[in-house]
Backbone as JSON, one array per atom type, in Angstrom:
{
  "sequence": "XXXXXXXXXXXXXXXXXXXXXXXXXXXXXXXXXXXXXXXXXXXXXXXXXXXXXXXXXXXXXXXXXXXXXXXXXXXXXXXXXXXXXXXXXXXXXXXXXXXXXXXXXXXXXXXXXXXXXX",
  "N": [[13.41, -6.8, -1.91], [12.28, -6.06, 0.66], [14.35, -5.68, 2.28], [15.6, -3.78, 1.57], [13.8, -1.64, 1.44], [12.76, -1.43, 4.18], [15.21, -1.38, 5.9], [15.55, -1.72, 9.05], [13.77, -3.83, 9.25], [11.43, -3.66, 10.9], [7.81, -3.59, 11.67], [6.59, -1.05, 11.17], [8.64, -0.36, 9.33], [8.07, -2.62, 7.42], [5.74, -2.99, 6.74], [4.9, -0.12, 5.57], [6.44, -1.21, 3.07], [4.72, -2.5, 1.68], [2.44, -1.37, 0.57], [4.17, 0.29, -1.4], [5.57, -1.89, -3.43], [3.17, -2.55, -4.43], [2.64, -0.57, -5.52], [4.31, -0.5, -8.25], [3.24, -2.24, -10.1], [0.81, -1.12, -10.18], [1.91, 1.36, -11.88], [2.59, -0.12, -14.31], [0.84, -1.14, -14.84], [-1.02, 1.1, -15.53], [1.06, 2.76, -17.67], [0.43, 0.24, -19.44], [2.0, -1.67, -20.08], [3.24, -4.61, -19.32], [6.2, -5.65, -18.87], [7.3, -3.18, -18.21], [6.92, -3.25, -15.37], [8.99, -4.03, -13.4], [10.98, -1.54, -14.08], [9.44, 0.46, -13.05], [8.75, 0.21, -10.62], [12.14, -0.09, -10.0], [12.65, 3.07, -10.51], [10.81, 3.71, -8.77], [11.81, 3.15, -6.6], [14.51, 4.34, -6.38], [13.48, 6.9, -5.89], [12.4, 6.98, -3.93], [13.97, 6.07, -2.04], [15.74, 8.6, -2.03], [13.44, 10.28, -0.92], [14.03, 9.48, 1.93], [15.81, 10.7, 2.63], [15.62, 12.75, 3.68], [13.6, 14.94, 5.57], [10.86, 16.45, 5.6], [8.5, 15.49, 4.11], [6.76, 12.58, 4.55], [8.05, 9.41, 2.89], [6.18, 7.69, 2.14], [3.52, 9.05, 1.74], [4.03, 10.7, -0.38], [4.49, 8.46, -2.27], [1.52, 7.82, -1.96], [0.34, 9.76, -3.08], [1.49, 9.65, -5.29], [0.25, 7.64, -6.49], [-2.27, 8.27, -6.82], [-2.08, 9.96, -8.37], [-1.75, 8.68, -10.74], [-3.8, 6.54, -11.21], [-5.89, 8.79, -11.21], [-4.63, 10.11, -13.76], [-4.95, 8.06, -15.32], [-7.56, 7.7, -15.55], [-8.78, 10.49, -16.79], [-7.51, 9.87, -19.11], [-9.01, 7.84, -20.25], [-8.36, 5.43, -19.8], [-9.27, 3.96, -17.7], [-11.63, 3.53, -18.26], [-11.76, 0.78, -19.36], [-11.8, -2.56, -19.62], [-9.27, -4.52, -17.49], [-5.89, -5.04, -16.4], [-5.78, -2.53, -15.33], [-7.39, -1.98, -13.82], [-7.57, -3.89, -11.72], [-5.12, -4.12, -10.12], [-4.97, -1.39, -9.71], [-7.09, -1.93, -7.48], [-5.81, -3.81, -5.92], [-3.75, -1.91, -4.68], [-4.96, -0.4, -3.49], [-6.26, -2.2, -1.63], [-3.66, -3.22, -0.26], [-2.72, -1.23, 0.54], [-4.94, -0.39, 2.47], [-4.09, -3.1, 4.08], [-1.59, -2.35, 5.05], [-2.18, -0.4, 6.55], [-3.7, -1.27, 8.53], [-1.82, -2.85, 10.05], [-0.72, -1.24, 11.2], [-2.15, -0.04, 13.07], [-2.55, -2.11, 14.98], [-1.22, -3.77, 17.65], [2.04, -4.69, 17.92], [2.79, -7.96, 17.82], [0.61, -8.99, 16.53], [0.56, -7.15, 14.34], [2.77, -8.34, 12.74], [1.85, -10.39, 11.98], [0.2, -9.74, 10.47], [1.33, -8.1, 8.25], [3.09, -9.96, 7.53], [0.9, -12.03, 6.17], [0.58, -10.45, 4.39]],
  "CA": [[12.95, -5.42, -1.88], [11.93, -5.49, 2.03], [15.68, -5.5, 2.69], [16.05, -2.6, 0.95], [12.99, -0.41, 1.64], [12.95, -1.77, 5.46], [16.84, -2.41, 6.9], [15.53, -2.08, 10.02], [12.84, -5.01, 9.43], [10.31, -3.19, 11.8], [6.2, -3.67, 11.1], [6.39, -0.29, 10.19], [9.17, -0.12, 7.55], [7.77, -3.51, 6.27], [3.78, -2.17, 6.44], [5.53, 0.67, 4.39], [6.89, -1.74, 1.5], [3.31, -2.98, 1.34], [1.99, -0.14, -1.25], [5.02, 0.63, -2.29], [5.33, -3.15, -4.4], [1.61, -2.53, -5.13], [2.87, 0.59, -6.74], [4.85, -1.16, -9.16], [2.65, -3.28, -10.39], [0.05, -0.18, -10.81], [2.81, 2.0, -12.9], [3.14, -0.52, -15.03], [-0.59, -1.46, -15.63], [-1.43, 2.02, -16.16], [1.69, 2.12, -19.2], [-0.14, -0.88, -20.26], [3.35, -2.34, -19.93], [3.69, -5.75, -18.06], [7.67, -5.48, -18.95], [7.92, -2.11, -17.22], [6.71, -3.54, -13.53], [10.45, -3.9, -12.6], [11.47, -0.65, -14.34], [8.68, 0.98, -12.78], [9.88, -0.52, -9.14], [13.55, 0.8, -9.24], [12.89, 4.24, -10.35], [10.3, 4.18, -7.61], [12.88, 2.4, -5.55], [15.36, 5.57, -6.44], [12.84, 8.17, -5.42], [11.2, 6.43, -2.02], [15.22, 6.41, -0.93], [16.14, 9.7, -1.82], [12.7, 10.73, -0.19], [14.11, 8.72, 2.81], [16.95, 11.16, 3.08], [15.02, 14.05, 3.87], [12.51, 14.98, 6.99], [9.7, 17.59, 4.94], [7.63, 14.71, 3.85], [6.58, 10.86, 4.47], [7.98, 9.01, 1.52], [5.01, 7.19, 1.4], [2.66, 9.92, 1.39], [4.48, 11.14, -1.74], [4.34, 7.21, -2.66], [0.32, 7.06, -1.96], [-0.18, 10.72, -3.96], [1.53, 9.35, -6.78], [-0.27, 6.14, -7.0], [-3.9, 8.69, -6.54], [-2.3, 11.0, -9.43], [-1.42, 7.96, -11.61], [-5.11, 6.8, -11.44], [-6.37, 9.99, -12.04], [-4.97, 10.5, -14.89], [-5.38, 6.91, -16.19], [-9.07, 7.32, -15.19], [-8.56, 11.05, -17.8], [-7.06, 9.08, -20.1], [-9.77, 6.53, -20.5], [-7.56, 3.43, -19.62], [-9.94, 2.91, -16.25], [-13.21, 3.17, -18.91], [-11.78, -0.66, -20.28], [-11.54, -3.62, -18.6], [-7.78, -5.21, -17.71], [-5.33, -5.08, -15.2], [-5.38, -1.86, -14.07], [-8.97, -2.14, -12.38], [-7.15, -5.58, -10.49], [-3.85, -3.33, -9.64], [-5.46, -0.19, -8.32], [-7.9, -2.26, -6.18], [-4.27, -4.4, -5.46], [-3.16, -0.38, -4.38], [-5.86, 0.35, -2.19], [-6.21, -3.76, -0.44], [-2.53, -3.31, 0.35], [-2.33, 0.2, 1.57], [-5.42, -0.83, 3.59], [-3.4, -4.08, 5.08], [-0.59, -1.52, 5.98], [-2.48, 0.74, 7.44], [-4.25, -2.5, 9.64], [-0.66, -3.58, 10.38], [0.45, -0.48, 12.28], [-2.56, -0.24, 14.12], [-2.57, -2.78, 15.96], [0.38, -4.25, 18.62], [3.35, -5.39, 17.21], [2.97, -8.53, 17.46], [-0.56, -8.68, 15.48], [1.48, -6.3, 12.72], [3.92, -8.54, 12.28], [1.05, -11.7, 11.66], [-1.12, -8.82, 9.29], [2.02, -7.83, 7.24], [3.07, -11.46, 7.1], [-0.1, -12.77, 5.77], [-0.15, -9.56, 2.91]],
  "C": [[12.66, -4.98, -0.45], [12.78, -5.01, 2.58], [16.04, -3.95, 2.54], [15.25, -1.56, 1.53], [12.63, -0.61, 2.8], [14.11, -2.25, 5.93], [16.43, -2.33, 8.14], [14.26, -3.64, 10.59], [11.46, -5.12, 10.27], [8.78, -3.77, 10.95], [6.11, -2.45, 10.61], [6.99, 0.05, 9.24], [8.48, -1.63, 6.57], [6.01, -2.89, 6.03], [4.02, -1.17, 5.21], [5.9, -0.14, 3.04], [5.54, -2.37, 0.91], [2.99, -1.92, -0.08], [3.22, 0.4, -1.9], [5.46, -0.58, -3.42], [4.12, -2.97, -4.97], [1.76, -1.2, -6.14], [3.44, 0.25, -8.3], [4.11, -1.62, -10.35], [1.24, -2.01, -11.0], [0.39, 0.68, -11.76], [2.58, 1.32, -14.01], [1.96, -1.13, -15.9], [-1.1, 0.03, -15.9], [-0.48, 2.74, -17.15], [1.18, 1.92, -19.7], [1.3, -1.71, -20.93], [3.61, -3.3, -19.43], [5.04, -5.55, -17.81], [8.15, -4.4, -18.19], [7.75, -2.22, -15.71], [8.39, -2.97, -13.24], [11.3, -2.99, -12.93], [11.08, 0.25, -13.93], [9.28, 1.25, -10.89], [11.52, -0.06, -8.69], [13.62, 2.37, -9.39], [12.4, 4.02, -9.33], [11.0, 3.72, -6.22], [13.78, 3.54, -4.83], [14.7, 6.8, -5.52], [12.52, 8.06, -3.86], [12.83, 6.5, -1.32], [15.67, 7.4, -0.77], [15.02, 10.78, -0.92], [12.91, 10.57, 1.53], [14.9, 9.86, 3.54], [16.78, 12.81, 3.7], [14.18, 14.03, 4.9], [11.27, 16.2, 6.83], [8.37, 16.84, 5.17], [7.85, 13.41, 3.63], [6.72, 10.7, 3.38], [6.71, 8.44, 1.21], [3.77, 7.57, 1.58], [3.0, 10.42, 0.42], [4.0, 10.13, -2.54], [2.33, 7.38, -2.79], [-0.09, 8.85, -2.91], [-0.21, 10.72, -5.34], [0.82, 8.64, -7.26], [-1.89, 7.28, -7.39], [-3.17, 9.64, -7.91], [-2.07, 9.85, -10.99], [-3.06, 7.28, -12.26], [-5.94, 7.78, -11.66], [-6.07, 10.34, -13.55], [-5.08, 9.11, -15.65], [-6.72, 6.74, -16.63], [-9.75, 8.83, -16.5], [-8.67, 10.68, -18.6], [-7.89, 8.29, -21.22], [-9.61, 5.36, -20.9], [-8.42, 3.03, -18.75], [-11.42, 3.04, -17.26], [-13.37, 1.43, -19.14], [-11.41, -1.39, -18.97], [-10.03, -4.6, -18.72], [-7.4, -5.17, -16.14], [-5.38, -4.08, -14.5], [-6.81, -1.24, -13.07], [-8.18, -2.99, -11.36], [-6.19, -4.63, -9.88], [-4.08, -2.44, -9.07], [-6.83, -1.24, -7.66], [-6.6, -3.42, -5.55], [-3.71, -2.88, -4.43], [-4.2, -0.09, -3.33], [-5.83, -0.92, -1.18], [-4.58, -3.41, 0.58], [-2.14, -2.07, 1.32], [-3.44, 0.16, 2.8], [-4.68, -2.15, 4.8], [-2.39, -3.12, 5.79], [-1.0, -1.03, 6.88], [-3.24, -0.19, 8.93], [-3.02, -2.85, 10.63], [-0.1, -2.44, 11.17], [-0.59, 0.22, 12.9], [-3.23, -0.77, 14.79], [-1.15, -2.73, 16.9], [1.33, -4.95, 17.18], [3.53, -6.31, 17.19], [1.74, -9.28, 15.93], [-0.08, -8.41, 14.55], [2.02, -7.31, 12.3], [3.3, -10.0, 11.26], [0.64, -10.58, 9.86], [0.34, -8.81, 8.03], [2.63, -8.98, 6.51], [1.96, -12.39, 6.19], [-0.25, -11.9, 4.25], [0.81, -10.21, 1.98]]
}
């Protein structure tokens, strides 16, 4: 998936695939789907590239609005009242988008340790 959503392999396209895998994994706990992770993952795969292809808006400011409208309404819903995965997955969604956001500012070689270690 880094290949894909980083070809240039930089700290900041890989810092970028950071919440975007954590997204996955949150889609699919707020479902209440384990099986949909990786169905969850290529639409959002589809969208974060065709977002790529454009210069309006950061895909992954679209990426971190969805993840904040997906908890919202899960938190509506009253899926975040019970206890499961998607308490572990959105605090997975915020740890990771915090490591990104660690990983691109610092130096580049630091980034490359921080995004390595997430």
């Amino acid at each position: 998936m880094a290949a894909v959503l980083a070809p240039d392999s930089s700290v900041e396209g890989l810092a970028g695939a950071l919440p975007f895998l954590a997204f996955g994994y949150l889609g699919a706990a707020a479902l209440q789907r384990r099986q949909a992770t990786w169905v969850v993952v290529v639409v959002a795969a589809a969208g974060f590239a065709a977002l790529r292809l454009q210069d309006w808006v950061d895909p992954l400011v679209v990426l971190l609005g969805a993840a904040l409208g997906i908890v919202l309404w899960a938190a509506c819903s009253g899926r975040l009242r019970r206890p499961g995965a998607l308490w572990v997955e959105t605090a997975g969604m915020v740890a990771f988008t915090a490591i990104s956001l660690a990983a691109l500012s610092v130096d580049v070689e630091a980034g490359r340790y921080i995004v390595a270690a997430a």
